[in-house]
PQR file of N, CA, C, O and H, with PARSE charges and radii, in Angstrom:
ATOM      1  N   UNK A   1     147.886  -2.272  64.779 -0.4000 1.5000
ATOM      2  CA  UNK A   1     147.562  -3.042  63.590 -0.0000 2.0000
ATOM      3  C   UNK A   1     148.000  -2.259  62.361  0.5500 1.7000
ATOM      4  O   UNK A   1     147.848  -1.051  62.179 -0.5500 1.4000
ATOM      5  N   UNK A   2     148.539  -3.097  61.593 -0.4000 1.5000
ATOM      6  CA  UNK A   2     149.002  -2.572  60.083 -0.0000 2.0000
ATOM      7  C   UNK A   2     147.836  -2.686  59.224  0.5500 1.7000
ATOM      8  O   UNK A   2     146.989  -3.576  59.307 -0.5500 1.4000
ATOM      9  H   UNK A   2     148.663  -4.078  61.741  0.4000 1.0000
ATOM     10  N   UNK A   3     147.852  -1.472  58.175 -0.4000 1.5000
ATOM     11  CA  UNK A   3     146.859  -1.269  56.907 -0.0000 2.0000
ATOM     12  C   UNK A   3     146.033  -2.741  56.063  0.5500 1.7000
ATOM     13  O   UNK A   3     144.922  -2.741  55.534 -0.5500 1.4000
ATOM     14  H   UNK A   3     148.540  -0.749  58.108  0.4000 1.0000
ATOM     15  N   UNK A   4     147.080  -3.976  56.184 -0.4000 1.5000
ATOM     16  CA  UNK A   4     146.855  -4.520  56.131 -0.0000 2.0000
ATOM     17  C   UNK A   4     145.642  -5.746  56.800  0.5500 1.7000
ATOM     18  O   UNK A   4     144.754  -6.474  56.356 -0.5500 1.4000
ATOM     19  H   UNK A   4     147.983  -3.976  56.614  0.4000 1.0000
ATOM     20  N   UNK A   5     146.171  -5.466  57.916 -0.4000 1.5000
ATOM     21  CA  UNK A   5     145.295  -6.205  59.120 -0.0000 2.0000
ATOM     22  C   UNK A   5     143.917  -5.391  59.296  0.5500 1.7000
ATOM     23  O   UNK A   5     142.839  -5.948  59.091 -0.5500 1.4000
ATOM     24  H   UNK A   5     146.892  -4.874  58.277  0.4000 1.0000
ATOM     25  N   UNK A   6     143.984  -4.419  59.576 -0.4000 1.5000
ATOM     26  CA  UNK A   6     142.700  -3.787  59.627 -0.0000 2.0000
ATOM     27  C   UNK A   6     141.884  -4.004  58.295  0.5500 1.7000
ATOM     28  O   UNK A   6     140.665  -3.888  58.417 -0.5500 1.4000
ATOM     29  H   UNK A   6     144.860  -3.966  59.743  0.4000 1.0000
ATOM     30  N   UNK A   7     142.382  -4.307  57.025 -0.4000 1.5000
ATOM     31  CA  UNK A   7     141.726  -3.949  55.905 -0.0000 2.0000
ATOM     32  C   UNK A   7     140.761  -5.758  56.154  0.5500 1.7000
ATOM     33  O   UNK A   7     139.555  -5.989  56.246 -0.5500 1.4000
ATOM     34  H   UNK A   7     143.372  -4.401  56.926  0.4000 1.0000
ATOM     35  N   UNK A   8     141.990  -6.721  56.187 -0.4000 1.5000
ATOM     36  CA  UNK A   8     141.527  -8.237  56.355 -0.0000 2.0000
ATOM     37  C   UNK A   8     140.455  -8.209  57.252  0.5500 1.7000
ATOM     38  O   UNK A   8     139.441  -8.835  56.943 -0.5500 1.4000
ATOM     39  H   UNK A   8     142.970  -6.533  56.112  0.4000 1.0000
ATOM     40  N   UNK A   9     140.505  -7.510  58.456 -0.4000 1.5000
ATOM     41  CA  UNK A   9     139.450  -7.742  59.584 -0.0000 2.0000
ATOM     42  C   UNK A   9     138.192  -6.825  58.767  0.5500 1.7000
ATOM     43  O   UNK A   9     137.419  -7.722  58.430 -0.5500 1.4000
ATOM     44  H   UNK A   9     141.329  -7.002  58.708  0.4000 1.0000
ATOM     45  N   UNK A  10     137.909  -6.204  58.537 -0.4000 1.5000
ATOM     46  CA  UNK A  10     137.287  -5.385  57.953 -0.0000 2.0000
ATOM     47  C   UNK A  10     135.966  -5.661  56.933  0.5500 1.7000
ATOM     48  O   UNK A  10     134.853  -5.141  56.857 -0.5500 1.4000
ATOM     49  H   UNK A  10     138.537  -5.476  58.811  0.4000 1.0000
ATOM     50  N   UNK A  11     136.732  -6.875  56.095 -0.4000 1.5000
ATOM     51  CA  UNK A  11     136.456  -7.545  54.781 -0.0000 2.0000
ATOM     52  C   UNK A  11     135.892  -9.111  55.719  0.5500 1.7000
ATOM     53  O   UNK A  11     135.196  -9.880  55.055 -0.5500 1.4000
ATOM     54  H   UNK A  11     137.636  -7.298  56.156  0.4000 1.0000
ATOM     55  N   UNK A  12     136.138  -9.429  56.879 -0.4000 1.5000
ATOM     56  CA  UNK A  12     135.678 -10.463  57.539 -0.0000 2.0000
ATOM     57  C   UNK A  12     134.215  -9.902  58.306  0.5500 1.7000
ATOM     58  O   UNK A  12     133.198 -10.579  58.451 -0.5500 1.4000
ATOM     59  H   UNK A  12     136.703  -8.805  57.418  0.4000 1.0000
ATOM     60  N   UNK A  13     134.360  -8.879  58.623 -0.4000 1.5000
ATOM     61  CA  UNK A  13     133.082  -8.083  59.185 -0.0000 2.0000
ATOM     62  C   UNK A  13     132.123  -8.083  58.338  0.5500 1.7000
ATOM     63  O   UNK A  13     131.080  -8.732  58.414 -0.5500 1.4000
ATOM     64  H   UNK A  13     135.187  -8.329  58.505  0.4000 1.0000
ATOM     65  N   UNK A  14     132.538  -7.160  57.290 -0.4000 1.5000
ATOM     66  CA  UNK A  14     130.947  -7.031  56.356 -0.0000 2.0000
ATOM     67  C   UNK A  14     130.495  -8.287  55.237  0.5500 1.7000
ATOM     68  O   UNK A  14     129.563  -8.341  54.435 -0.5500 1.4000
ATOM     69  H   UNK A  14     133.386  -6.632  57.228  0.4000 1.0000
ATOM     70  N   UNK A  15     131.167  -8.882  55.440 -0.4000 1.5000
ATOM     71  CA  UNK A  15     130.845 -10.497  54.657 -0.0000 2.0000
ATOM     72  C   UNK A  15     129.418 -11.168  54.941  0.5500 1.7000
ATOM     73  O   UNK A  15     128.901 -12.032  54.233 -0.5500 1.4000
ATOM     74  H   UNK A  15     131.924  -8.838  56.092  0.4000 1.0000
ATOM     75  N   UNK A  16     128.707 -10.437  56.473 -0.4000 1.5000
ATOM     76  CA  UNK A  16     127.244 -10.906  56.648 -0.0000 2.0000
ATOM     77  C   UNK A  16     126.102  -9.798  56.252  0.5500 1.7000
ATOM     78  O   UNK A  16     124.939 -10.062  55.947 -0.5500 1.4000
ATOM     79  H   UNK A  16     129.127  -9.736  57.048  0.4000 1.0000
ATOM     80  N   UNK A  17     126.801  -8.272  56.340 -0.4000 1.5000
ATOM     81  CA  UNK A  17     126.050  -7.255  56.078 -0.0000 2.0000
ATOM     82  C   UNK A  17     124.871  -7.202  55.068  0.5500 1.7000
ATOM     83  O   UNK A  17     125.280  -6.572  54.093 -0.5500 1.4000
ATOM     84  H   UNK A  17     127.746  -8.057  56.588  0.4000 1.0000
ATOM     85  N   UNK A  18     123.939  -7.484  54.932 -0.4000 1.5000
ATOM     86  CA  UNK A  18     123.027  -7.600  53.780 -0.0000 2.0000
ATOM     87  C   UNK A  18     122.360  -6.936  53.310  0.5500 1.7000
ATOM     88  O   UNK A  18     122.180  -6.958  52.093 -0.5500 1.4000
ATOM     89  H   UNK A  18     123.606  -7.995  55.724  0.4000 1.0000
ATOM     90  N   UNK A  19     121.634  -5.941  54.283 -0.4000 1.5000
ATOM     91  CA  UNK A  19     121.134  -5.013  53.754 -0.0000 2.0000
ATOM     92  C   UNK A  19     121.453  -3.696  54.391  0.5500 1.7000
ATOM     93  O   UNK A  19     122.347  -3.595  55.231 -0.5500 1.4000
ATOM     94  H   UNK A  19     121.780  -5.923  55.272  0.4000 1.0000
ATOM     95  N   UNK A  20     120.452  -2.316  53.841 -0.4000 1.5000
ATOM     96  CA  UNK A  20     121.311  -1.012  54.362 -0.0000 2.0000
ATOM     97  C   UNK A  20     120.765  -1.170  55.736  0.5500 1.7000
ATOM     98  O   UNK A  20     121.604  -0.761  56.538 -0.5500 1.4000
ATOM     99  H   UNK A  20     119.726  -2.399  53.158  0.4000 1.0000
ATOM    100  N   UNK A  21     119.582  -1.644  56.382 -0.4000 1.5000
ATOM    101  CA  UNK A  21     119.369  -1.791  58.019 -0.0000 2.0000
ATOM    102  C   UNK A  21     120.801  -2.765  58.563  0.5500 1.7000
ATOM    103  O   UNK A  21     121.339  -2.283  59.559 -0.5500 1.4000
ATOM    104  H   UNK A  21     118.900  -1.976  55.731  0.4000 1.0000
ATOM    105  N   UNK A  22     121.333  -3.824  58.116 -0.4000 1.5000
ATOM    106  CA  UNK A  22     122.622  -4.711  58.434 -0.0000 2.0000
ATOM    107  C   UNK A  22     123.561  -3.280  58.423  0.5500 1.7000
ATOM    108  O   UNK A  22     124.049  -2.800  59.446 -0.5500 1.4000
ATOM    109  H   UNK A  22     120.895  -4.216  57.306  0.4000 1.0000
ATOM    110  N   UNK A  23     123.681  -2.812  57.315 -0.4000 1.5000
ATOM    111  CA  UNK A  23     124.844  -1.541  57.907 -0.0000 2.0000
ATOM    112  C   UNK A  23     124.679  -0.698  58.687  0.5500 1.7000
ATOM    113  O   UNK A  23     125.654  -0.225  59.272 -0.5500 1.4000
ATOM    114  H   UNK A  23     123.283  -3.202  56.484  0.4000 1.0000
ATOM    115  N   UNK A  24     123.539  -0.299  58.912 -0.4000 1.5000
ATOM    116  CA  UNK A  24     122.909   0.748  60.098 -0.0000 2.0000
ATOM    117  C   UNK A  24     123.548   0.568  61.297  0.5500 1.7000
ATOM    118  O   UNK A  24     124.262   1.322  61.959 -0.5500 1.4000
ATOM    119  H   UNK A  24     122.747  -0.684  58.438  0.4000 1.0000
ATOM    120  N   UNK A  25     123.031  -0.977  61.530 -0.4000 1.5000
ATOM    121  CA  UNK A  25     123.322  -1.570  62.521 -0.0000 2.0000
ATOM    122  C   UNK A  25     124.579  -1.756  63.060  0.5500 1.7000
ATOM    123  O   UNK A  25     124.739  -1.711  64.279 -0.5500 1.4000
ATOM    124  H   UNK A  25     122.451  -1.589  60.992  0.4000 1.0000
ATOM    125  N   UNK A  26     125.608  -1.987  62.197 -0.4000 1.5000
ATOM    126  CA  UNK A  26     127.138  -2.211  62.367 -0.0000 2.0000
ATOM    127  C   UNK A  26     127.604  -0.847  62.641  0.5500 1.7000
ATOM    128  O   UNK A  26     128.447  -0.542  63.485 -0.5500 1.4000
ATOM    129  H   UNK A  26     125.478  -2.024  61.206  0.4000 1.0000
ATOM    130  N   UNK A  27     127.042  -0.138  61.932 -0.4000 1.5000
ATOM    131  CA  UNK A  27     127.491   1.341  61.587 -0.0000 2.0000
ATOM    132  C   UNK A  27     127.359   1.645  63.437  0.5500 1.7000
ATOM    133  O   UNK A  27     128.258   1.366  64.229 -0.5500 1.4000
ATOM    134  H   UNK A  27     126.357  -0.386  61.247  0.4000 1.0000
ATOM    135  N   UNK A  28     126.241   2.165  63.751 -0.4000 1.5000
ATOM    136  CA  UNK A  28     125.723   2.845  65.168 -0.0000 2.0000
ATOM    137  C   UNK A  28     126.684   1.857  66.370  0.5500 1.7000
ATOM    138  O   UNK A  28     127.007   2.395  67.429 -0.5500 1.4000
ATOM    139  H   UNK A  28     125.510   2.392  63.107  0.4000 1.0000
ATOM    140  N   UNK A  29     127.188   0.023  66.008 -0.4000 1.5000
ATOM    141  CA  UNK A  29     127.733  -0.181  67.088 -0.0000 2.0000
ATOM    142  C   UNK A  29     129.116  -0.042  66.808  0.5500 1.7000
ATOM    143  O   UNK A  29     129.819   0.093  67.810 -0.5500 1.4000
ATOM    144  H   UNK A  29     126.926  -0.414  65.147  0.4000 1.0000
ATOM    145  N   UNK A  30     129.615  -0.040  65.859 -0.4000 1.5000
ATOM    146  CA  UNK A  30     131.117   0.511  65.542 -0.0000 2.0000
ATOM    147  C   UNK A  30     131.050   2.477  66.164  0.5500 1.7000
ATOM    148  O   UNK A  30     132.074   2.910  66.691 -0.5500 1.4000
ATOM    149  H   UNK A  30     129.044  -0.150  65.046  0.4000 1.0000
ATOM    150  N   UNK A  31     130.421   2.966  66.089 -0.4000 1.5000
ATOM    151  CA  UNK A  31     130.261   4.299  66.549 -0.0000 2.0000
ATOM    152  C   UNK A  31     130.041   4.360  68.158  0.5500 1.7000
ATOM    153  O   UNK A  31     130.133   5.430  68.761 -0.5500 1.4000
ATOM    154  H   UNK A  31     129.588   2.615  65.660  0.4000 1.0000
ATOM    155  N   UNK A  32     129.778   3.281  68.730 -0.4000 1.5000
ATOM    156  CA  UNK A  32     129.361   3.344  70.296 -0.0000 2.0000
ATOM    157  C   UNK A  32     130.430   2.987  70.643  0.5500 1.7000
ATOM    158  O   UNK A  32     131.189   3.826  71.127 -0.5500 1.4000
ATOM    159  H   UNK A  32     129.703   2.412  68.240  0.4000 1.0000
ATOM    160  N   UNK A  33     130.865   1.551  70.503 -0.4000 1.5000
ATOM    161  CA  UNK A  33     132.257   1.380  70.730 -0.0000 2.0000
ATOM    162  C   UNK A  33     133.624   2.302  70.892  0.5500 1.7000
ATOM    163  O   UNK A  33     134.513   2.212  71.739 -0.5500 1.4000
ATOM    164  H   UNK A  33     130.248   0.869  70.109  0.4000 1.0000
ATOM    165  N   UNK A  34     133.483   3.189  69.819 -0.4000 1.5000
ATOM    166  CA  UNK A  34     134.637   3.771  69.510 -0.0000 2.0000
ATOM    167  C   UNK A  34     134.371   4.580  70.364  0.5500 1.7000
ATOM    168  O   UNK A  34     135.189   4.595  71.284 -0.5500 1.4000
ATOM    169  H   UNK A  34     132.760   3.262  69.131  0.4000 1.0000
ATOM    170  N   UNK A  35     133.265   5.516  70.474 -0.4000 1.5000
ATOM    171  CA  UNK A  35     133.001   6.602  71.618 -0.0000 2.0000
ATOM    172  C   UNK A  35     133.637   5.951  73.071  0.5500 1.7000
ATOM    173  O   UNK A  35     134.551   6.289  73.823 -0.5500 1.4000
ATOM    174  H   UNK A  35     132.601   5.504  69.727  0.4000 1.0000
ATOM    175  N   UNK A  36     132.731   4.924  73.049 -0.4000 1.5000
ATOM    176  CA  UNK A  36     133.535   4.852  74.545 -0.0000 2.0000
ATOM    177  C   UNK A  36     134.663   4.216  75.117  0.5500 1.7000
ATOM    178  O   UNK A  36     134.873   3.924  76.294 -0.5500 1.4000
ATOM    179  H   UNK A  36     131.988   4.649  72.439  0.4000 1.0000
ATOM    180  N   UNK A  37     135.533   4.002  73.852 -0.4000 1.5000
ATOM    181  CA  UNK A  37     136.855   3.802  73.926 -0.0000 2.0000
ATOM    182  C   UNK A  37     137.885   4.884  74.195  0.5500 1.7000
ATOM    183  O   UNK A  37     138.959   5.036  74.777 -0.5500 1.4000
ATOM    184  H   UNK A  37     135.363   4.239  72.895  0.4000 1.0000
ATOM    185  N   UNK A  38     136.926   5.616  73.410 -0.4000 1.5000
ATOM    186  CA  UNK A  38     137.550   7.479  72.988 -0.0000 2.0000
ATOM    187  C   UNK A  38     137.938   8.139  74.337  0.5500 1.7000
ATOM    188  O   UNK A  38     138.900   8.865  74.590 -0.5500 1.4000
ATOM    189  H   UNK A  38     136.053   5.493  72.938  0.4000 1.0000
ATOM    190  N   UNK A  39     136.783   7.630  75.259 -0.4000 1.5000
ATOM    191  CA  UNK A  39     136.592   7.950  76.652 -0.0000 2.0000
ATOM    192  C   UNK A  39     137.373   7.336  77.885  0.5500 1.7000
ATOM    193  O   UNK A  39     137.338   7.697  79.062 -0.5500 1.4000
ATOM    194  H   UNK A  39     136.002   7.041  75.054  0.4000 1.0000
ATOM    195  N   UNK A  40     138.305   5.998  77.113 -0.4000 1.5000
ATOM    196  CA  UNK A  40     138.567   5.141  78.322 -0.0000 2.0000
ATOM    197  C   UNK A  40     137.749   4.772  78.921  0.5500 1.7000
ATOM    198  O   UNK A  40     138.076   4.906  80.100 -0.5500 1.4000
ATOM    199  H   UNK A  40     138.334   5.705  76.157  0.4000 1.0000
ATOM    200  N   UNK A  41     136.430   4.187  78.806 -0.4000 1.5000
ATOM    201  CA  UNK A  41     135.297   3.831  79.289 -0.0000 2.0000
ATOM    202  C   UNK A  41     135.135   4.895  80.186  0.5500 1.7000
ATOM    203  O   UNK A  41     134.675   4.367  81.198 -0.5500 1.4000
ATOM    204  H   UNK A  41     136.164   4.077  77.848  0.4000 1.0000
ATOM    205  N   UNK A  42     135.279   6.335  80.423 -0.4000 1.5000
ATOM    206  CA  UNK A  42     134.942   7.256  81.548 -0.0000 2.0000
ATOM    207  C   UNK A  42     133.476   7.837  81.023  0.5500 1.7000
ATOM    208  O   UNK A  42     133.214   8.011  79.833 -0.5500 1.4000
ATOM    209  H   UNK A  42     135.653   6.765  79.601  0.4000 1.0000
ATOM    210  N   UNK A  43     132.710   8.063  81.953 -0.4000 1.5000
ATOM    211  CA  UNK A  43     131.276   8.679  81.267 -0.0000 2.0000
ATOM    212  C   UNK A  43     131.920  10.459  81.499  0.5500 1.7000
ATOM    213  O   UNK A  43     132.733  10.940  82.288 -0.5500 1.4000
ATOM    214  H   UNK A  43     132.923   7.922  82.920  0.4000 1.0000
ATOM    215  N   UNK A  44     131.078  11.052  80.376 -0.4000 1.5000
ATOM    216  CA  UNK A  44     130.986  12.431  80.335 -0.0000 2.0000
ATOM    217  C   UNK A  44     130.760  13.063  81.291  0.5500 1.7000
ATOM    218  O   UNK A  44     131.185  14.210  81.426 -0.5500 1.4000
ATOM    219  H   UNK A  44     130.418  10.661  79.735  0.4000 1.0000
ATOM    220  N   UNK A  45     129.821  12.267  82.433 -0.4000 1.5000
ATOM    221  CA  UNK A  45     129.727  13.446  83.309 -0.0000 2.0000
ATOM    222  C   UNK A  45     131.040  13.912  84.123  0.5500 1.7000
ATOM    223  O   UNK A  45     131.978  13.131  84.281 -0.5500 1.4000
ATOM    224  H   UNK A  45     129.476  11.335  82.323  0.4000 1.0000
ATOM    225  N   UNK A  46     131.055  15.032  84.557 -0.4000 1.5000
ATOM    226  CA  UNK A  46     131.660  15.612  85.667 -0.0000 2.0000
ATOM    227  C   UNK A  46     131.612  14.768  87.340  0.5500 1.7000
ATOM    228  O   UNK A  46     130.614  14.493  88.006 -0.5500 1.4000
ATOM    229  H   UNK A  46     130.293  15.667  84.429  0.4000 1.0000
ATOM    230  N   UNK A  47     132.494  14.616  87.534 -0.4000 1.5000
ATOM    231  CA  UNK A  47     132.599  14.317  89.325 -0.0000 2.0000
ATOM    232  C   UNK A  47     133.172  15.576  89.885  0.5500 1.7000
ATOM    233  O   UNK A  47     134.184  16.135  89.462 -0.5500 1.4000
ATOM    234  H   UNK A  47     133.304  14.840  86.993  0.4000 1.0000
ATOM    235  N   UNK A  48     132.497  15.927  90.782 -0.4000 1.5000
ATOM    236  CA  UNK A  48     133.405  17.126  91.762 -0.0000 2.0000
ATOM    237  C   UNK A  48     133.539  16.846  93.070  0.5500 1.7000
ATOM    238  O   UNK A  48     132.534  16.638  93.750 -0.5500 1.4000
ATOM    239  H   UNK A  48     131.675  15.472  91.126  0.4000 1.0000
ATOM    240  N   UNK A  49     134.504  16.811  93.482 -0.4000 1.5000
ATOM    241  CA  UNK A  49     135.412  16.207  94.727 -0.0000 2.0000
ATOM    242  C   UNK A  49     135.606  17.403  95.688  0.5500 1.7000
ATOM    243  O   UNK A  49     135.758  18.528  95.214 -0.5500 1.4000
ATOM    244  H   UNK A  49     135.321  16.980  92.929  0.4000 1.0000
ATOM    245  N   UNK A  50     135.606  17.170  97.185 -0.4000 1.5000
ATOM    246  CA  UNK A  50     136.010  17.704  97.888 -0.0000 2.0000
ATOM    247  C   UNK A  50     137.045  17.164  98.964  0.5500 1.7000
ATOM    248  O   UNK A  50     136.723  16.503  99.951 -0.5500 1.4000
ATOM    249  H   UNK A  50     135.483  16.256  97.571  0.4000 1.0000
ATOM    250  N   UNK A  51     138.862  17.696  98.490 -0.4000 1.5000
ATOM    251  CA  UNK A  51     139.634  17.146  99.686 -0.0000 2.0000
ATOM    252  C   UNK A  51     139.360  17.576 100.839  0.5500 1.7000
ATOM    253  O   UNK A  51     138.685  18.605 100.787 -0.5500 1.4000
ATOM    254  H   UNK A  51     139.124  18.233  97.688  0.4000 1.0000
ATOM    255  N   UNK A  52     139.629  17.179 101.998 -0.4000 1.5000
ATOM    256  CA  UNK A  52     140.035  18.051 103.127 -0.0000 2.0000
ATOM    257  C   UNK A  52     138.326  18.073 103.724  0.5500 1.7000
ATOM    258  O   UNK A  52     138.034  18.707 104.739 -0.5500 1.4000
ATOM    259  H   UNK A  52     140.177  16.344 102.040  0.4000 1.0000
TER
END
């Protein structure tokens, strides 16, 4: 997405935001999202494998 597009989507998002709990809220799921995008949906933990 171009500077543009992100800015439009952006400005369509907080158009319901009303109060600072409405941003809280957007805020913490824009932050979860991204984490576990960050991740490729993989969780943090460790797997340890044994071949053979």
């Amino acid at each position: 997405m171009d500077d543009k597009q992100l800015q439009a989507l952006a400005n369509e998002l907080v158009k319901n935001l009303k109060t600072h709990e409405d941003l809280s809220q957007f805020d913490r799921l824009l932050k979860k999202i991204s984490g576990t995008n960050s991740r490729n949906g993989y969780s943090t933990k460790t797997v340890t494998i044994t071949d053979g």
